[in-house]
N, C-alpha and C positions, 0 to 999 in steps of 0.2 A: 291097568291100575288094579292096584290088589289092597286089601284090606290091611296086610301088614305094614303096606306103604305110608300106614296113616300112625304108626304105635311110636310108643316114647316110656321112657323110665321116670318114676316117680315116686319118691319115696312117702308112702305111707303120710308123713309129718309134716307133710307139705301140705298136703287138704286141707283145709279152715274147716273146726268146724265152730266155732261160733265167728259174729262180725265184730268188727273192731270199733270202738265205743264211740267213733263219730262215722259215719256213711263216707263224709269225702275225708280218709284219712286215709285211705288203701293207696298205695304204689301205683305208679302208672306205667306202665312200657311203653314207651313212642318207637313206633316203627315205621320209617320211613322206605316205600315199599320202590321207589326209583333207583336209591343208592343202596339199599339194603342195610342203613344203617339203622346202629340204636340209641335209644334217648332212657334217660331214667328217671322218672319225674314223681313228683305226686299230684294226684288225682285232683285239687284243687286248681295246681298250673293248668286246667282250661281255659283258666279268668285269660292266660297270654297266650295259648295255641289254640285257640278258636278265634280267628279273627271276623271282627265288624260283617256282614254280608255273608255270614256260613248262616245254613239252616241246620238246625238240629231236629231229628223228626225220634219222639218218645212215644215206647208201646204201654198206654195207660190202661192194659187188664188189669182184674185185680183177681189176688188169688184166693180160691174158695177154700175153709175150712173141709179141704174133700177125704180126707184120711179118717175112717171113722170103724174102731173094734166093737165086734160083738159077740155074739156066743149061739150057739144053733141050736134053736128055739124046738126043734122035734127032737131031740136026741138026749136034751139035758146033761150034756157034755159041759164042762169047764172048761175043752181048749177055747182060745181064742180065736177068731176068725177076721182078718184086716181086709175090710174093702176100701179100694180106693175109686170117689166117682169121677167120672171121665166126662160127661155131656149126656143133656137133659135131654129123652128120644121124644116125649107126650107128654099131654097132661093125664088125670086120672085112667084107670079103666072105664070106670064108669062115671058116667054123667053127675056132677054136681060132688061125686067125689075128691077127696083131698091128696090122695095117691099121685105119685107122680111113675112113671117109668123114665129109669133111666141103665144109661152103657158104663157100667164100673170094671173094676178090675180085681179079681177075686183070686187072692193066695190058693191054689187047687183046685179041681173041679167039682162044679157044687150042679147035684144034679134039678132040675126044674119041679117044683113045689116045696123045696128047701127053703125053711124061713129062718133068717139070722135077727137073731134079740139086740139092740142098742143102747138096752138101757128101756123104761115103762115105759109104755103105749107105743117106739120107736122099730117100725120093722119092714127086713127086707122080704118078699118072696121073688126066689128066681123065679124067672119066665122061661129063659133060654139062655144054653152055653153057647158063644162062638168061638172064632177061632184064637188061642194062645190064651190068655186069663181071664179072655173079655164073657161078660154075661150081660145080661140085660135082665133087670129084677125092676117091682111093685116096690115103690118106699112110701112105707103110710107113716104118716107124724104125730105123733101124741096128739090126745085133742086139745081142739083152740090152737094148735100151732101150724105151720106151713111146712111144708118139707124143708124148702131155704132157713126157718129158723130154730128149726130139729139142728140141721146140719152146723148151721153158726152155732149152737149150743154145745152140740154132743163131738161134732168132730174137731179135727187138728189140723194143724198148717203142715202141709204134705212137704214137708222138707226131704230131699232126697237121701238116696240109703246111705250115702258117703259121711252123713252128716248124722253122727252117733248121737241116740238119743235114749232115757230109758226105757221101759216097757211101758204099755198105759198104764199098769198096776201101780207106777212109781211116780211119786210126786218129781218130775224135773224142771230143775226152775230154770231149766235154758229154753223152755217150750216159752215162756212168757215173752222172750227175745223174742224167736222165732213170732210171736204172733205181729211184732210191730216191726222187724228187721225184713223177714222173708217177705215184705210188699215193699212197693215204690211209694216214694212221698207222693207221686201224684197217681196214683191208682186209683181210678173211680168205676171201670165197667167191670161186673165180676163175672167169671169165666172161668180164669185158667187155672189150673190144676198144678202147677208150677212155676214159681217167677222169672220175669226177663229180667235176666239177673245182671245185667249192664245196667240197668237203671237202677238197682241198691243203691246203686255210688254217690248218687246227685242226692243235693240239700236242698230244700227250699230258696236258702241264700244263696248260694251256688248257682241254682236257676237264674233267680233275679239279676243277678251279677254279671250273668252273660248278656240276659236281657237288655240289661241298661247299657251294657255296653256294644250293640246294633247285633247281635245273633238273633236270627230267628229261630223261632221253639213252636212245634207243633207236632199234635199229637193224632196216633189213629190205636185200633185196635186189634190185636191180635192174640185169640185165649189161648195160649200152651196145651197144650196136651202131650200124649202121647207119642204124638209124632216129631215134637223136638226132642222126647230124650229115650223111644225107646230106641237098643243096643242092634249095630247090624251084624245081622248072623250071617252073613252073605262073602263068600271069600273074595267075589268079584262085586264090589261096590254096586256097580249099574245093576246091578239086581234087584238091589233095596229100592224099595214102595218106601216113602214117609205116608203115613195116617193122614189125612185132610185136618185142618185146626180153621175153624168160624175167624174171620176177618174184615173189618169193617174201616175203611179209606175214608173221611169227611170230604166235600169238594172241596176245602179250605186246603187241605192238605197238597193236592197236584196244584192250585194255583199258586199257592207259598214257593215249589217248587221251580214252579215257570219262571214266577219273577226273580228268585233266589238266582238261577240259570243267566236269564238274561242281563245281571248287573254281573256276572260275573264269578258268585258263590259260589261256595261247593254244598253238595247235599252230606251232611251226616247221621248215619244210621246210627240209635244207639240201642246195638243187640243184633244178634241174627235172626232175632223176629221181625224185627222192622225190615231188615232188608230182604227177606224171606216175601213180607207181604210189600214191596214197594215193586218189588223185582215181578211179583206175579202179575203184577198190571201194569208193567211198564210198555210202552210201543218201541219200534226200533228208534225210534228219535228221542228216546229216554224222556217223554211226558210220559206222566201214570193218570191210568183209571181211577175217578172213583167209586164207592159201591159198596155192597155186602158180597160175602163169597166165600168160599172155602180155597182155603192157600193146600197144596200137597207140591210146591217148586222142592225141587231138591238141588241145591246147587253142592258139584264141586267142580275139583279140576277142570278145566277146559269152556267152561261157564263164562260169558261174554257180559259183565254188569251195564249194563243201561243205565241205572237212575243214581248210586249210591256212590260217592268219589272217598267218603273214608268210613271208617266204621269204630266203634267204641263198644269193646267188647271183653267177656274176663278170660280166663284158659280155661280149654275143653277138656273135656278128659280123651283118650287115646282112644282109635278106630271109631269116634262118633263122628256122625252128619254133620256136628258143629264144626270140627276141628277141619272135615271137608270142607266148609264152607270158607272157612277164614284162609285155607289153603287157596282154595281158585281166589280168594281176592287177592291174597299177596303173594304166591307161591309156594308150594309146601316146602323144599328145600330151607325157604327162608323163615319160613312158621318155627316149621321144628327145630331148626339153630337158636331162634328167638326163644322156645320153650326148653331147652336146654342150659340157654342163658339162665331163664330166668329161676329153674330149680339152681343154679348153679350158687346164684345170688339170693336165694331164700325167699322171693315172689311165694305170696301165698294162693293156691289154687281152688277154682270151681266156686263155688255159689258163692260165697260167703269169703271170697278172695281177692287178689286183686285185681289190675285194667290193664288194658290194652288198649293205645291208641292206634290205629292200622292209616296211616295215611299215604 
């Protein structure tokens, strides 16, 4: 298996980059993974392809304002400086102090006692470079305020680079989208640093509606990070490490599943986070663990799923771990025919794009 096994053409104009002015109004791809056929629906048609007795399991993180510019506070320099934070390592240095340390991700190497300006009272001091952009710095918060709501103030909804935005110099008024499109209606645990972007799609009434008509809907959590979307440099896949991402299974969740199982249901994943973290605790008899934990499963090709019978999900971008993943669910041959298709037919791509039903 080689890395270019995983690549696809795509034209620039096909990326979204804003969402389209209702959540379930995006396109849907039904891929049926037995016959290899395709279906072309909209993203609402779940109310009739999710039938009575399926479970639906949603990754309810919620994503942190982690994208946050400053300016480097020893130098008196005007460049800019973009950190982006990753996960919270400690509380203060010191006892009683407000300082938190945490592992971000720093555009260049910022050497240790380098302190980046945020804006009054708002500042970082590195501690330590590690390896590739990661640093671990001191973020003290203006006074009276907390580091969490330093960050909810001063930073930004870390929407990915595909997704053109202007400088922070510039007022852009698609940042306001971004602050209520780039999370889930049901986002309530905050963590991740990027959204599970399968779940844009779903409305409140949407939910409901499956609800009522016998779907089950349960939710666990899983914070994005770094490890679902950094890029593998690795020309032989099996090489690539994913980063561990904090994951948290309710017991409500494996027992939904058993009896989901037992009447006959199927289990649906919505996102490759959820199946990422369902798959990491599942037994060979496809019951899952529940727990706290850190997920690093990498699935692709050759990958045996236990717990997950379809998945709902948008298009990956080429040579990523995602596009692996949806590969060993439905075969990559079939994937990349499917994404083919779908540029072919004007499907819009990546975050802010449209679905995929894999079943």
């Amino acid at each position: 298996m080689r890395l270019e096994d995983f690549d696809y053409e795509l034209p620039s104009d096909r990326i979204a980059q804003e969402p389209l002015s209702r959540r379930d109004a995006s396109r849907l791809m039904v891929l049926d993974r037995s016959a290899g056929a395709l279906d072309h629906r909209s993203f609402t048609d779940l109310e009739t392809l999710i039938p009575p007795g399926d479970l639906l399991v949603l990754n309810d993180t919620r994503v942190l304002r982690a994208r946050l510019w400053g300016r480097r506070a020893d130098e008196g320099t005007s460049a800019r400086v973009e950190m982006l934070l990753v996960e919270r390592a400690s509380a203060g240095e010191e006892p009683g102090s407000a300082a938190q340390v945490w592992r971000v991700m720093l555009r260049g190497s910022r050497r240790p006692g380098e302190t980046i300006d945020f804006g009054p009272g708002f500042l970082a001091r590195v501690l330590a470079k590690e390896e590739g952009a990661f640093h671990r710095v001191a973020l003290t918060p203006p006074a009276g305020l907390s580091v969490e709501q330093a960050v909810e103030r001063r930073g930004a909804m870390p929407v990915p680079p595909y997704i053109h935005r202007g400088s922070p110099d510039e007022a852009d008024p698609r940042a306001a989208i971004d602050d209520e499109r780039y999370q889930t209606v049901f986002a309530s645990s905050p963590g991740a640093i990027a959204a599970p972007t399968a779940g844009l799609h779903f409305t409140p009434e949407l939910l409901d509606t499956l609800a009522a008509r016998g779907v089950g809907i349960e939710r666990l959590t899983l914070h994005v990070g770094p490890g679902t979307f950094l890029p593998v440099r690795d020309d032989t896949p099996e090489e690539h490490r994913l980063l561990p991402e904090a994951f948290a299974i309710p017991e409500q969740v494996p027992a939904a599943i058993a009896r989901t199982r037992a009447a006959g249901g199927r289990i649906i994943a919505v996102g490759t986070t959820v199946t990422r973290a369902l798959e990491s605790q599942a037994a060979p008899g496809g019951s899952v663990t529940p727990g706290t934990g850190r997920c690093d499963l990498f699935i692709r090709p050759g990958y045996r799923f236990r717990v997950v019978d379809a998945l709902i999900t948008n298009f990956h971008l080429p040579r990523s771990t995602l596009l692996m993943l949806v590969s060993a669910f439905a075969g990559r041959e079939r994937i990349l025919a499917a994404y083919a298709e779908a540029v072919r037919l004007g499907y819009r791509f990546y975050s802010y794009g449209d679905a995929m039903l894999i079943r």
